[in-house]
N, CA, C and O atoms as a Tripos MOL2 file, in Angstrom:
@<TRIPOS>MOLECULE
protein
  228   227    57     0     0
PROTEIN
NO_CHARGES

@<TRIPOS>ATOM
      1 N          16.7670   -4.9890   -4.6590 N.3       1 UNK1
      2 CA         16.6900   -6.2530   -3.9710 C.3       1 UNK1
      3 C          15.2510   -6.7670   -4.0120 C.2       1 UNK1
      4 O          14.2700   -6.0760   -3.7360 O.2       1 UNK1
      5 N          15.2320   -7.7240   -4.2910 N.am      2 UNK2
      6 CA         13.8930   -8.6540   -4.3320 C.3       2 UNK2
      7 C          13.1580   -8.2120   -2.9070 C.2       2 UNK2
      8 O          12.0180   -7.7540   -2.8280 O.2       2 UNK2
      9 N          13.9580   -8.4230   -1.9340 N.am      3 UNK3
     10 CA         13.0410   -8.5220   -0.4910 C.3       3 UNK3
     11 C          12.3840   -7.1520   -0.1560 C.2       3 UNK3
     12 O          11.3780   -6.9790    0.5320 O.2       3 UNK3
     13 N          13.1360   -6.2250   -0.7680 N.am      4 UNK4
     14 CA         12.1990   -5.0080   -0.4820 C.3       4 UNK4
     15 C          11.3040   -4.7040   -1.2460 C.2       4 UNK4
     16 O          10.5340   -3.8390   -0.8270 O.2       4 UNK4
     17 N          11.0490   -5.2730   -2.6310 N.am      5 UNK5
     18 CA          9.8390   -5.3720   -3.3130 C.3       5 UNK5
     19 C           8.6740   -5.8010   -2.9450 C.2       5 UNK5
     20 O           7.4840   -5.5280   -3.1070 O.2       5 UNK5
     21 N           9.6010   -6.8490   -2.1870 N.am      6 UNK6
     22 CA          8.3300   -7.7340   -1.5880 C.3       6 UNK6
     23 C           7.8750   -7.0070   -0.2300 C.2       6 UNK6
     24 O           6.7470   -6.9800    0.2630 O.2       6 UNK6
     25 N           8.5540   -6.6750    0.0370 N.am      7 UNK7
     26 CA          7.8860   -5.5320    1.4340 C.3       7 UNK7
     27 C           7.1590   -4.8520    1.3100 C.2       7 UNK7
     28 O           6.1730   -4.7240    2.0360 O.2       7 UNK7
     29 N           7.5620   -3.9060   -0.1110 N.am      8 UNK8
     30 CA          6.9390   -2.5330   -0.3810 C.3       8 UNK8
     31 C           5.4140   -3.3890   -1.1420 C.2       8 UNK8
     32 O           4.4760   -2.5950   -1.2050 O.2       8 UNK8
     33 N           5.1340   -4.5350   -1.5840 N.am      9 UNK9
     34 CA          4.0880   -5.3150   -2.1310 C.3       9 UNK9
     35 C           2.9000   -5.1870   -1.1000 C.2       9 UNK9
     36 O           1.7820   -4.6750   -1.1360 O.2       9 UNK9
     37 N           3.8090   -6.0400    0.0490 N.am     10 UNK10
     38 CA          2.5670   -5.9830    1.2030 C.3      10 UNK10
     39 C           2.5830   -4.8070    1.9170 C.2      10 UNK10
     40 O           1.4640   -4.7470    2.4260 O.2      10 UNK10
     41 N           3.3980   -3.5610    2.3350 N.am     11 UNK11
     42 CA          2.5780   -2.6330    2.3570 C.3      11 UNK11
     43 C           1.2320   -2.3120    2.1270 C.2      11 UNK11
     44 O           0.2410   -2.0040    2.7900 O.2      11 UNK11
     45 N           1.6380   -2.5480    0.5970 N.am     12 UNK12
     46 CA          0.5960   -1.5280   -0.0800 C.3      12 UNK12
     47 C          -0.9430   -2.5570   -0.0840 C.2      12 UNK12
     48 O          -2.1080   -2.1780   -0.2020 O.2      12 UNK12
     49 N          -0.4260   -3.8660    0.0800 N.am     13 UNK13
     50 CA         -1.7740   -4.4790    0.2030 C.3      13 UNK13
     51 C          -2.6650   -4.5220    1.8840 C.2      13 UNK13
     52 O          -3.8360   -4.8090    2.1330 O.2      13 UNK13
     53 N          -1.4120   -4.0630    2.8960 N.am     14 UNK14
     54 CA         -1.6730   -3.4970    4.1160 C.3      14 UNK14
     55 C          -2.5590   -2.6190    4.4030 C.2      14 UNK14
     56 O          -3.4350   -2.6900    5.2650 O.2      14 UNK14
     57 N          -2.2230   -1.3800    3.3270 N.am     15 UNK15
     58 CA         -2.8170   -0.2230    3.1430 C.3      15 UNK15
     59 C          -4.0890   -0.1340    2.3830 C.2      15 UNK15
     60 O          -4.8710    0.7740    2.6660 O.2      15 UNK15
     61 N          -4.3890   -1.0320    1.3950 N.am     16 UNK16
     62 CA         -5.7700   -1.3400    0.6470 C.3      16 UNK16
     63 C          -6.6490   -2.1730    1.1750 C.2      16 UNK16
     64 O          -7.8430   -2.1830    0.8760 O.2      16 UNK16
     65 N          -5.7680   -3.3860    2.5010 N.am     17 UNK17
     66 CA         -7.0930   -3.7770    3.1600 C.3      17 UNK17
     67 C          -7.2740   -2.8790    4.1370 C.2      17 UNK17
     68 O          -8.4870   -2.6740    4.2020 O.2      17 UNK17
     69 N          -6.7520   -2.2920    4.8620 N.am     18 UNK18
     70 CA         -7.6910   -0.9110    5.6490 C.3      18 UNK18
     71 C          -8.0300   -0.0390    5.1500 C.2      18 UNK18
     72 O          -8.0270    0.8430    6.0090 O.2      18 UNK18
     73 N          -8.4840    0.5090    3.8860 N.am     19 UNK19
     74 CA         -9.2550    1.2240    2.8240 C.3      19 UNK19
     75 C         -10.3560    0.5660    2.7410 C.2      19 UNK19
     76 O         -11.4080    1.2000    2.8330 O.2      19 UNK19
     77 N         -10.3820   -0.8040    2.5550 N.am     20 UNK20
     78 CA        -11.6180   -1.1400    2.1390 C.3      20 UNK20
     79 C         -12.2870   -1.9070    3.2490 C.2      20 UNK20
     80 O         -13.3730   -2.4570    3.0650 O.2      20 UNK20
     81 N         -11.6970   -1.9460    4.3120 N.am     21 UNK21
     82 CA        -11.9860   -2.2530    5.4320 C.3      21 UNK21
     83 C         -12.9250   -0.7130    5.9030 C.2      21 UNK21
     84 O         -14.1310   -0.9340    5.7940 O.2      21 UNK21
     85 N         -12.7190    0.2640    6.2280 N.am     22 UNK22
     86 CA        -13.0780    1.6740    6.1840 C.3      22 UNK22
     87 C         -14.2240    1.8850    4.9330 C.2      22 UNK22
     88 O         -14.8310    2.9560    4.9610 O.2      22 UNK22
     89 N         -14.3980    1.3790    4.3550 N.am     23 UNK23
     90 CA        -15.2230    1.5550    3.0890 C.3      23 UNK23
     91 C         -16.4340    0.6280    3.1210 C.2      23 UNK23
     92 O         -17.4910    0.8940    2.5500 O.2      23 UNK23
     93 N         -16.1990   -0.5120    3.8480 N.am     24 UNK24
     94 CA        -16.8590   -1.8290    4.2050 C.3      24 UNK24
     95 C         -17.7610   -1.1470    5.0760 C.2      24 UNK24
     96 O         -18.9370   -1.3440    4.7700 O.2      24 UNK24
     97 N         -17.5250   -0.1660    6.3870 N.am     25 UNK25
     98 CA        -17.8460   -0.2670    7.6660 C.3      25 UNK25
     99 C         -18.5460    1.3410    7.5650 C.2      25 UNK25
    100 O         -19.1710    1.8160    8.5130 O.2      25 UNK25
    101 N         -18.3620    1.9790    6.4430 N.am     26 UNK26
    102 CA        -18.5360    3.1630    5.9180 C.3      26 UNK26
    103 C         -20.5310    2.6670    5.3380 C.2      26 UNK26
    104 O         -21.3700    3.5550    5.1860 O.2      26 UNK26
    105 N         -20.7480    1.6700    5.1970 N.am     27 UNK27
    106 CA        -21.8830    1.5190    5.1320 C.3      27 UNK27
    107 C         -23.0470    1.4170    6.1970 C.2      27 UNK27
    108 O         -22.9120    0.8180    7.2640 O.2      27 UNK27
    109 N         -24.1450    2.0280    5.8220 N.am     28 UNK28
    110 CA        -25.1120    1.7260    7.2000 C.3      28 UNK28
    111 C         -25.1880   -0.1930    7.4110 C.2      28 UNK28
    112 O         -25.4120   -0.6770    8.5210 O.2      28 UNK28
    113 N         -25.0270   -0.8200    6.5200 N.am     29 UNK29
    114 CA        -25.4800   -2.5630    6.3710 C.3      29 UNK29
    115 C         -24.3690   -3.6300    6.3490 C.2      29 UNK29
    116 O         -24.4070   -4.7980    5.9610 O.2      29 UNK29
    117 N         -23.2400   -2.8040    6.9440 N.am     30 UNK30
    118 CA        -21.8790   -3.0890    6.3960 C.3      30 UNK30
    119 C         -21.9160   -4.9410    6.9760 C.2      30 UNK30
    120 O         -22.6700   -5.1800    7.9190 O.2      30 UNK30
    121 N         -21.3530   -5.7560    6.5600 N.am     31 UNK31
    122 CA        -21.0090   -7.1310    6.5820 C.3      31 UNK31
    123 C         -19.7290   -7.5860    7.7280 C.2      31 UNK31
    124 O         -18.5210   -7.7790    7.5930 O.2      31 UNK31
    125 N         -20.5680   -7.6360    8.7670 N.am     32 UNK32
    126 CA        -19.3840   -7.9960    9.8950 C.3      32 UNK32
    127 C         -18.4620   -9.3270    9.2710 C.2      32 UNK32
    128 O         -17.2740   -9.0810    9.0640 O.2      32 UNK32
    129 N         -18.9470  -10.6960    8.9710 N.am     33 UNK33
    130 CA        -18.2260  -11.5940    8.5780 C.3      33 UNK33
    131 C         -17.0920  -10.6700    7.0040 C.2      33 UNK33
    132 O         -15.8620  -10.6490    7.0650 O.2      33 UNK33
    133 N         -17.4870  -10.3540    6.4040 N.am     34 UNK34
    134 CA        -16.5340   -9.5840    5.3700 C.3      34 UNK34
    135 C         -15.7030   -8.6950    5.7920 C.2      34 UNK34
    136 O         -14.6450   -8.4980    5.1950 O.2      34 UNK34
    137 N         -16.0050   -8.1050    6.7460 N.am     35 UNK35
    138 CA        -14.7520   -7.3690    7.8130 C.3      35 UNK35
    139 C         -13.6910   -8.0330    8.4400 C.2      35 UNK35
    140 O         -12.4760   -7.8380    8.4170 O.2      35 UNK35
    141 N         -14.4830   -8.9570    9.0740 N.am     36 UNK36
    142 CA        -13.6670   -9.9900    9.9870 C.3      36 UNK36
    143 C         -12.7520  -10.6820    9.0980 C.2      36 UNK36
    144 O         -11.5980  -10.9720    9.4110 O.2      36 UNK36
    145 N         -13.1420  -10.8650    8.2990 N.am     37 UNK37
    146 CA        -12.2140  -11.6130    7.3080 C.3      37 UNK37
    147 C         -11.1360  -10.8160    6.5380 C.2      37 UNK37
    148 O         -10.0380  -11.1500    6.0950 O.2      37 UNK37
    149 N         -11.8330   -9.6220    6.5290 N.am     38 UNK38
    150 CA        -10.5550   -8.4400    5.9400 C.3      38 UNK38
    151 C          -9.5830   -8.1870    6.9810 C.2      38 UNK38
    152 O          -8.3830   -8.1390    6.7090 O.2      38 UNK38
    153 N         -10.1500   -7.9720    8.5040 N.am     39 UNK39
    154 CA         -8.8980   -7.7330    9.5210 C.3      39 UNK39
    155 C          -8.1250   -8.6460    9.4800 C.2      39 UNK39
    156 O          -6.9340   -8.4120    9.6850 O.2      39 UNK39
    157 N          -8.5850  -10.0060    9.1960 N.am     40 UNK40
    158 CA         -7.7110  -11.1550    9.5160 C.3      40 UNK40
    159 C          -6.4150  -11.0660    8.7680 C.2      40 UNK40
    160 O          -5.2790  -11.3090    9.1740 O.2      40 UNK40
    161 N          -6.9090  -10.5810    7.3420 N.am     41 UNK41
    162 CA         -6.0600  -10.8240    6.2060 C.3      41 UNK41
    163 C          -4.7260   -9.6870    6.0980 C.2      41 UNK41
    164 O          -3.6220   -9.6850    5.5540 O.2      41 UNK41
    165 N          -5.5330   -8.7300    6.9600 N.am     42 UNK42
    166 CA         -4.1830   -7.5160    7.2360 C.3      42 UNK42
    167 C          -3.4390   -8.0770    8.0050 C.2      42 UNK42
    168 O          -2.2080   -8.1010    8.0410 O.2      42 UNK42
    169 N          -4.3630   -8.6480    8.7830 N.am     43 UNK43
    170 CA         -3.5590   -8.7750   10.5660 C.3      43 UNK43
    171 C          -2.0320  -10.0390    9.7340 C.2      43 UNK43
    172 O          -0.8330   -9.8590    9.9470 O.2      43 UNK43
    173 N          -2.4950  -10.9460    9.0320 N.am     44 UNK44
    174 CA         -1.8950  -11.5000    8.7680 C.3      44 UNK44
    175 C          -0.6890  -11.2030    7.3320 C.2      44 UNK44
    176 O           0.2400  -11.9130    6.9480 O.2      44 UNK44
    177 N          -1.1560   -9.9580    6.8440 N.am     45 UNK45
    178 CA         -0.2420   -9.2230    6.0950 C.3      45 UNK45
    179 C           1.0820   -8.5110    6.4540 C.2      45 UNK45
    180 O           2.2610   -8.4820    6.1010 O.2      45 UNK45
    181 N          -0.0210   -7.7790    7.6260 N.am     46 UNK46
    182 CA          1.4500   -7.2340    9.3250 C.3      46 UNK46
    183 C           2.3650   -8.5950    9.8210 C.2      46 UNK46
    184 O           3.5890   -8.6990    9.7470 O.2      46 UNK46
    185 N           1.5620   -9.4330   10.2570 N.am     47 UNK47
    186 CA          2.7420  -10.2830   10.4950 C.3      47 UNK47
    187 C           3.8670  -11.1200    9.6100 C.2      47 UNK47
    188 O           4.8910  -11.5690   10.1240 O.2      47 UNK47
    189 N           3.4930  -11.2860    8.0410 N.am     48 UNK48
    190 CA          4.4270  -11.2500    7.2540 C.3      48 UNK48
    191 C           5.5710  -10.3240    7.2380 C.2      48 UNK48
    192 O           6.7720  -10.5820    7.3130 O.2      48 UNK48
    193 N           4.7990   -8.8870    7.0950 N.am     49 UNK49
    194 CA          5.5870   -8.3070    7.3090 C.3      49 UNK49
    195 C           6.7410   -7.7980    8.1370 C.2      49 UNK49
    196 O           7.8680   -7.5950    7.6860 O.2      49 UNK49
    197 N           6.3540   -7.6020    9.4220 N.am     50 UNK50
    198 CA          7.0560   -7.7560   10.3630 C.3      50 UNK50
    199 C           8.0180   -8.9100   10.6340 C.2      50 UNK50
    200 O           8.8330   -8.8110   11.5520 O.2      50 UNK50
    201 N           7.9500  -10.0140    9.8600 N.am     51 UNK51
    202 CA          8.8440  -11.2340   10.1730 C.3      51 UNK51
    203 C           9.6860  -10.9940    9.1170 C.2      51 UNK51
    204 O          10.8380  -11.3810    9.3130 O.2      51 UNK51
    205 N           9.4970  -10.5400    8.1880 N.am     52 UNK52
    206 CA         10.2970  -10.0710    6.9710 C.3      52 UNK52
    207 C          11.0290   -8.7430    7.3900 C.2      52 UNK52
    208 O          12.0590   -8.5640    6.7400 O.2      52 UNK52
    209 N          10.7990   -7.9510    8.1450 N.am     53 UNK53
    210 CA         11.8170   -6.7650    9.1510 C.3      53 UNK53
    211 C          12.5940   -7.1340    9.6420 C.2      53 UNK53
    212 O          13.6900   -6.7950    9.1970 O.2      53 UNK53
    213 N          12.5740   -8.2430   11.1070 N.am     54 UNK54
    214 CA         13.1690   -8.5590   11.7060 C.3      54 UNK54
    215 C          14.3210   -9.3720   10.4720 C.2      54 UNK54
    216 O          15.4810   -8.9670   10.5450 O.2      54 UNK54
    217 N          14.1020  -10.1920    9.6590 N.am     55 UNK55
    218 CA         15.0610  -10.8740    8.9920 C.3      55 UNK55
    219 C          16.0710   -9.7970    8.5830 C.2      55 UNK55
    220 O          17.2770   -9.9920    8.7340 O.2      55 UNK55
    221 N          15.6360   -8.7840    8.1200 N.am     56 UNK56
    222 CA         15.9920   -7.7380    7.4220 C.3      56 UNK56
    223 C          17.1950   -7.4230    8.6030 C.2      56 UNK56
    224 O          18.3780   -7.4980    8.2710 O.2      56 UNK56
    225 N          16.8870   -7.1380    9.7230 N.am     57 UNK57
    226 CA         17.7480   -6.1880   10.7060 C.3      57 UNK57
    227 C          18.5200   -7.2440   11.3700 C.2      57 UNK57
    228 O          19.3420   -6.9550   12.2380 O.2      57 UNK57
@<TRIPOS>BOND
     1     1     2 1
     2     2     3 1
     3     3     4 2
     4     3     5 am
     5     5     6 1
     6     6     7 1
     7     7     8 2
     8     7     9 am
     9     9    10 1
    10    10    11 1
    11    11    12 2
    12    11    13 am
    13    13    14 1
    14    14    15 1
    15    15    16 2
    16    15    17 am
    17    17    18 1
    18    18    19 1
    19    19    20 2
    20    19    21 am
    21    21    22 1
    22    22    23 1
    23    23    24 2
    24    23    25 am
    25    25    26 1
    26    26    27 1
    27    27    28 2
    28    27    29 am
    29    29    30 1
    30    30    31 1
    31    31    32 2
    32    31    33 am
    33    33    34 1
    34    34    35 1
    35    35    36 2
    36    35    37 am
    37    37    38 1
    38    38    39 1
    39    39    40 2
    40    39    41 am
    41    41    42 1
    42    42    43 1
    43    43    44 2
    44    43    45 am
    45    45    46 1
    46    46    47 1
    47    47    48 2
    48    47    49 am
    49    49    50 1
    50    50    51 1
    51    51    52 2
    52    51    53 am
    53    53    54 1
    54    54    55 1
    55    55    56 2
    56    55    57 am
    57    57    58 1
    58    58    59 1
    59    59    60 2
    60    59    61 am
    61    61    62 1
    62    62    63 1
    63    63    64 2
    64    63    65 am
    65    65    66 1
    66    66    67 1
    67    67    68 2
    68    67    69 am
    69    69    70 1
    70    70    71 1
    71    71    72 2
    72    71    73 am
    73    73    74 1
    74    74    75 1
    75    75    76 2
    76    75    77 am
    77    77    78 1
    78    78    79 1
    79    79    80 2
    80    79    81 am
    81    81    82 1
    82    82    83 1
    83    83    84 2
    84    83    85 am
    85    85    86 1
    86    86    87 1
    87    87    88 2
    88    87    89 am
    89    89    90 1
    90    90    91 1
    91    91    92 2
    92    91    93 am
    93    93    94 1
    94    94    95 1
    95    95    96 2
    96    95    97 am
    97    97    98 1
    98    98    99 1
    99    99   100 2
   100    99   101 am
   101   101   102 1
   102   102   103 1
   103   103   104 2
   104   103   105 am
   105   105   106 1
   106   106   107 1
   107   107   108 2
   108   107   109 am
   109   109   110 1
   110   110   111 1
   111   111   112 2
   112   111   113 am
   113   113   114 1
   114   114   115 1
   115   115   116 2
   116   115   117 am
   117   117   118 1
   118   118   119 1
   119   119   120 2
   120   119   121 am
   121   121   122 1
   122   122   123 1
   123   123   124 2
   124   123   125 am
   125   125   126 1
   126   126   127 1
   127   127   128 2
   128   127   129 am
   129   129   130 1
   130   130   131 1
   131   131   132 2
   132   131   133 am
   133   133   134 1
   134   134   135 1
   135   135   136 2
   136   135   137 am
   137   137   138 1
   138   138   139 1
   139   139   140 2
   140   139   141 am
   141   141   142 1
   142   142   143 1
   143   143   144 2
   144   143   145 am
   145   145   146 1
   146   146   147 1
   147   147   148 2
   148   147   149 am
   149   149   150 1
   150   150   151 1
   151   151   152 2
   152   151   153 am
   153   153   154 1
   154   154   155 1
   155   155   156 2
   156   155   157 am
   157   157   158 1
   158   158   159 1
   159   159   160 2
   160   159   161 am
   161   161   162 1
   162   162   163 1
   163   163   164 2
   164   163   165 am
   165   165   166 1
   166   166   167 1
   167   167   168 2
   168   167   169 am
   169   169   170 1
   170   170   171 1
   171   171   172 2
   172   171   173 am
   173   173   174 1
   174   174   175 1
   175   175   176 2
   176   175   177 am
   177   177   178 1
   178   178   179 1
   179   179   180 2
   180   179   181 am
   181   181   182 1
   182   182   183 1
   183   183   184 2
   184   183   185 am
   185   185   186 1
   186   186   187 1
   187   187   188 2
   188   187   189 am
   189   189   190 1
   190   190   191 1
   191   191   192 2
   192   191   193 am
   193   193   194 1
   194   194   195 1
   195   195   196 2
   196   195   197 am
   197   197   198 1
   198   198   199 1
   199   199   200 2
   200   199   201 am
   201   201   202 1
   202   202   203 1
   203   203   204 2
   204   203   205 am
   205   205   206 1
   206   206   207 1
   207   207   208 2
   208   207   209 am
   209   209   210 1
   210   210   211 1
   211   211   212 2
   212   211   213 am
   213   213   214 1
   214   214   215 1
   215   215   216 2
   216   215   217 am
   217   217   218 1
   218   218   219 1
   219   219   220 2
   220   219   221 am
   221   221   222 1
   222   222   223 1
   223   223   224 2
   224   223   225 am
   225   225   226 1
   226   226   227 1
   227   227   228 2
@<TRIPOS>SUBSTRUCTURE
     1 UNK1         2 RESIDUE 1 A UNK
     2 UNK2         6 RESIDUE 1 A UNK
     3 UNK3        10 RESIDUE 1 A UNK
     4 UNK4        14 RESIDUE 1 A UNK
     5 UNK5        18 RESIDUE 1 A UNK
     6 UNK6        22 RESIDUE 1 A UNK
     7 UNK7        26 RESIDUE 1 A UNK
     8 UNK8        30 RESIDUE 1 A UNK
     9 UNK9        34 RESIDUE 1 A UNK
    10 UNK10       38 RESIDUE 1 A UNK
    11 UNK11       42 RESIDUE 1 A UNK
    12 UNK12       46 RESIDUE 1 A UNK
    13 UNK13       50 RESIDUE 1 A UNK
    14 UNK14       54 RESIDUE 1 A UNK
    15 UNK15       58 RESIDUE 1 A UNK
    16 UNK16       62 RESIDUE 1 A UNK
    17 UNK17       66 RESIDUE 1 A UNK
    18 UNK18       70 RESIDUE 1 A UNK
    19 UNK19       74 RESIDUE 1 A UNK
    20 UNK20       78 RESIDUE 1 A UNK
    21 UNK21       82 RESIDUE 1 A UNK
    22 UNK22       86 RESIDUE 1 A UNK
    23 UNK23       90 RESIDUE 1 A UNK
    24 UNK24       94 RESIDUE 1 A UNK
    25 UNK25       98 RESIDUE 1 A UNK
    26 UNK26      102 RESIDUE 1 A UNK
    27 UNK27      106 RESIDUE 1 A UNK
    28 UNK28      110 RESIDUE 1 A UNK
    29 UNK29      114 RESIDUE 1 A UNK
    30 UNK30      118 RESIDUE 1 A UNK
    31 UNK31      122 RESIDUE 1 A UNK
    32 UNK32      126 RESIDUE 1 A UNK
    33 UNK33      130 RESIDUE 1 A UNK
    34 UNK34      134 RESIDUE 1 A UNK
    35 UNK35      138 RESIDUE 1 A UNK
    36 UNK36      142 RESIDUE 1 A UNK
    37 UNK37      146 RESIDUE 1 A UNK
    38 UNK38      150 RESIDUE 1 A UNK
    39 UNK39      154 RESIDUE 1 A UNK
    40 UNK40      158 RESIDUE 1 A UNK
    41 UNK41      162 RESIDUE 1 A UNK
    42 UNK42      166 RESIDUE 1 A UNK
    43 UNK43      170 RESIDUE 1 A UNK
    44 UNK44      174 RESIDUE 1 A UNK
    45 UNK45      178 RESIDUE 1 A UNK
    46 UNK46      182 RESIDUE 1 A UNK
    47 UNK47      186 RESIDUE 1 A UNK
    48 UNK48      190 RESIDUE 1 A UNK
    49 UNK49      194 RESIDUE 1 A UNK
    50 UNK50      198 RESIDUE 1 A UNK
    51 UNK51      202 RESIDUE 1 A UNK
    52 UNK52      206 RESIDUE 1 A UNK
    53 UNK53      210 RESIDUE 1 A UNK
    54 UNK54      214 RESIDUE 1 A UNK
    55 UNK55      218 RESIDUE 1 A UNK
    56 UNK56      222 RESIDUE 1 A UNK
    57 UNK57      226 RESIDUE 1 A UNK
């Protein structure tokens, strides 16, 4: 099914922005605005996702 591709998609891009979010912050000089902008982009990856669950169930 298409829709679980697309689930298992943003997972994994779920999972690579908190890698490099962790990798970002893993520096002594790390870039608060480049963080902030990475949480956003998860935060807003989770809520795709999650709206794509609920459809699901």
């Amino acid at each position: 099914m298409a829709l679980d591709g697309h689930m298992q998609e943003l997972s994994e891009k779920h999972k690579k922005l908190q890698e490099l979010i962790e990798s970002e912050m893993a520096h002594p000089d790390w870039d608060e605005v480049r963080v902030a902008a990475l949480k956003k982009e998860k935060l807003r990856v989770k809520d795709e996702l999650e709206r794509l669950r609920s459809c699901v169930h």
